[in-house]
N, C-alpha and C positions, 0 to 999 in steps of 0.2 A: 243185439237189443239196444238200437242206440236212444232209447228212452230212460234206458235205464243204466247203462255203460257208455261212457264219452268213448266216441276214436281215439287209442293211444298211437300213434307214427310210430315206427321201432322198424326194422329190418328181419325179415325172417328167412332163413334157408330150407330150399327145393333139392330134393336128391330126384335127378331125373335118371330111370333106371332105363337100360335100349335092349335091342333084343339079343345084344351078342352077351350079354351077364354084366360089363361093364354100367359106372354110373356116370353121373357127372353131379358136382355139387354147385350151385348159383345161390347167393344170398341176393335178395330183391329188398327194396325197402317201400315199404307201405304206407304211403302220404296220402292216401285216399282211402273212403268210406270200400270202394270199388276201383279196383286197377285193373289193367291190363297190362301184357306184358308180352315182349319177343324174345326169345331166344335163340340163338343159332346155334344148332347143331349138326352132329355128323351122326345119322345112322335113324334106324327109326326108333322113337321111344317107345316104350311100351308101360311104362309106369311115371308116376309124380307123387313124390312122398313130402308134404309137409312140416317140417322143422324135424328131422328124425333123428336127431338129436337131444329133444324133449329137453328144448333152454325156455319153452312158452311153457308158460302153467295152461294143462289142458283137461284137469281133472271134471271130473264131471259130480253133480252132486250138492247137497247144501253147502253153505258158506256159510261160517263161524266164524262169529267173532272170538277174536283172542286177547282178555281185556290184560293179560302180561304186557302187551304189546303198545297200553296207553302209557304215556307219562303226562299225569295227570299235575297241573301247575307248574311250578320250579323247579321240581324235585329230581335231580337226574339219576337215573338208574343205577343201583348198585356194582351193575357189572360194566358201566361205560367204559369207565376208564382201564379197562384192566389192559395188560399190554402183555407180550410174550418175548423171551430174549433167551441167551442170543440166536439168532435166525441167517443161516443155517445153523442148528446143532446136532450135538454129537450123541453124547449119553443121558440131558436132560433137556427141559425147556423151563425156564423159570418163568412165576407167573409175576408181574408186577402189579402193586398196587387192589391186590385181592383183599376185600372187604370182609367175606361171610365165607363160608365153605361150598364146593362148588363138586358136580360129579363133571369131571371134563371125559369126555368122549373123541377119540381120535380114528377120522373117517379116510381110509387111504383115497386113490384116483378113479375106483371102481365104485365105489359105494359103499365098499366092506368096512364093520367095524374093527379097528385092530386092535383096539387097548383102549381102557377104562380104568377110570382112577378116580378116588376121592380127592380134593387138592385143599387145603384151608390156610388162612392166613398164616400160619405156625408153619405150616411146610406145605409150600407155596410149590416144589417141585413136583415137574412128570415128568416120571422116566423115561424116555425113550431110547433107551441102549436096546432093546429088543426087537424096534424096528425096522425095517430094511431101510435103505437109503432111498429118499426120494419126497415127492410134495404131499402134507396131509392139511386134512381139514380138519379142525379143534373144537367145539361145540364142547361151551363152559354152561350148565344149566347150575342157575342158585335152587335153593328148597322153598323158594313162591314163584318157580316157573319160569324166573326170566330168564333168558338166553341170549351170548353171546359167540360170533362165531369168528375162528382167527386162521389163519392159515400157515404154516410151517413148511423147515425142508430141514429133513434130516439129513447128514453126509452122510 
């Protein structure tokens, strides 16, 4: 709908699937309304899958605005500045510079949620002694919606 969405450029990856079950992955990048493109291969393909790794938003459906999401004048967000340390940790993650009280949410590498916590300026820690070791995601929501998102490693 380029009347109503500008061309963004960006790079997008093709899983080309052949017919022996093997794939092959190509990231292409998209400087045009309309490309073409060659690829060399070995074997005959039998499929072409589109970003199948869902890094494109490709939701289908109304668009909503999300007025958490303006910052309206000067005022900068409550949770900008928050920060987390130390990174990698072990048994907590301290939150710095926390404002209001926050529910932090901690999202492992699959999407799962693995722990939930109320966090507030008074005690600013989350736990993570019960974690396994490895990369998560941190998603600090305040109580008017705003959200911020930080990313961690536990040893």
């Amino acid at each position: 709908m380029p009347n109503v969405t500008p061309f963004f450029e960006t790079e997008l990856d093709y899983k080309i699937t052949f017919d022996t079950g093997t794939s092959q992955m190509v990231r292409l990048r998209q400087s045009k309304l309309i490309s073409a493109f060659s690829v060399p291969v070995v074997g005959t393909v039998t499929g072409i899958e589109l970003d199948p790794d869902q890094w494109v938003l490709n939701a289908t459906g109304p668009i909503m605005r999300n007025t958490a999401l303006v910052n309206i004048g000067n005022e900068e967000p409550a949770l900008a500045s928050v920060s987390a340390f130390p990174n990698p940790c072990r048994d907590y993650l301290e939150l710095a510079d926390l404002s209001e009280p926050v529910e932090a949410l901690v999202i492992d590498g699959v999407g799962r949620q693995v722990l939930r916590q109320e966090v507030s300026p008074a005690a600013s820690q989350l736990h993570t002694r019960p974690l396994a070791s490895g990369l998560y995601h941190l998603l600090l929501t305040s109580s008017t919606g705003e959200q911020k998102r930080l990313r961690f490693v536990r040893e």
